[in-house]
N, C-alpha and C positions, 0 to 999 in steps of 0.2 A: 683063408687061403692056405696056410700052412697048417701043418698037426700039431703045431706046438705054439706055445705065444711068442709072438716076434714083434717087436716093434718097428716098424716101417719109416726110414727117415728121408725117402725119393720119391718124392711125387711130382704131378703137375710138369709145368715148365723145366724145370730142373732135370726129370727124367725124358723128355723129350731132346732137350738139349746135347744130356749124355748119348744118348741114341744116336743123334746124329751125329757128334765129332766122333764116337764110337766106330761106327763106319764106315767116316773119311779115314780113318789112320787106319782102319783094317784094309779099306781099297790101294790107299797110298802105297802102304806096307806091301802090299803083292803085286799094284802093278807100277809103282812110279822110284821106288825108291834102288840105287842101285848096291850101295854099303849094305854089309851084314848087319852091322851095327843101327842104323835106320831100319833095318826091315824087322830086326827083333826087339828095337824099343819100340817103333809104332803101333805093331801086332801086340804086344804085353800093355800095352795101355789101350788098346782098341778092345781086347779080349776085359780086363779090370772093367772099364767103362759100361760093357754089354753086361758083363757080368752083375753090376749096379744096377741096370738096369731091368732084367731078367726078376734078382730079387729084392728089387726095392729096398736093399740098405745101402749104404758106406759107412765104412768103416772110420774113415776121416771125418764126414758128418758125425759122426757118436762120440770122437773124440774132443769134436771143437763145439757140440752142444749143436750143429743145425739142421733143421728139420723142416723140411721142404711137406709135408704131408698134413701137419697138424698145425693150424693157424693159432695165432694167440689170442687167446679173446681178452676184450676189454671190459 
């Protein structure tokens, strides 16, 4: 998928999940919220979230070791 090697740690349920709260805080963010402060945290986390999504890492995922893509085998 990419030109370069990337390890991929969003898959499955996890990037679905993202997707959708993703979304809700972009919809919220533009049509429900009336504070500056609500409209440009929920947009900045709604934008992070797609952005995860989009390309399959997190960066918090890599930090705390979890990987939603690559099962464990036994």
């Amino acid at each position: 998928m990419y030109p370069f090697d990337i390890d991929e740690n969003v898959c499955g349920a996890d990037r679905v999940l993202r997707l959708v709260i993703g979304t809700v805080l972009g919809g919220l963010g533009i049509f429900y919220f009336e504070k500056t402060l609500f409209v440009v945290l929920s947009l900045l986390l709604s934008f992070i979230l797609l952005l995860n999504v989009v390309t399959n890492r997190c960066k918090v995922n890599e930090i705390w070791g979890l990987d939603s893509c690559h099962e464990r085998e036994a």
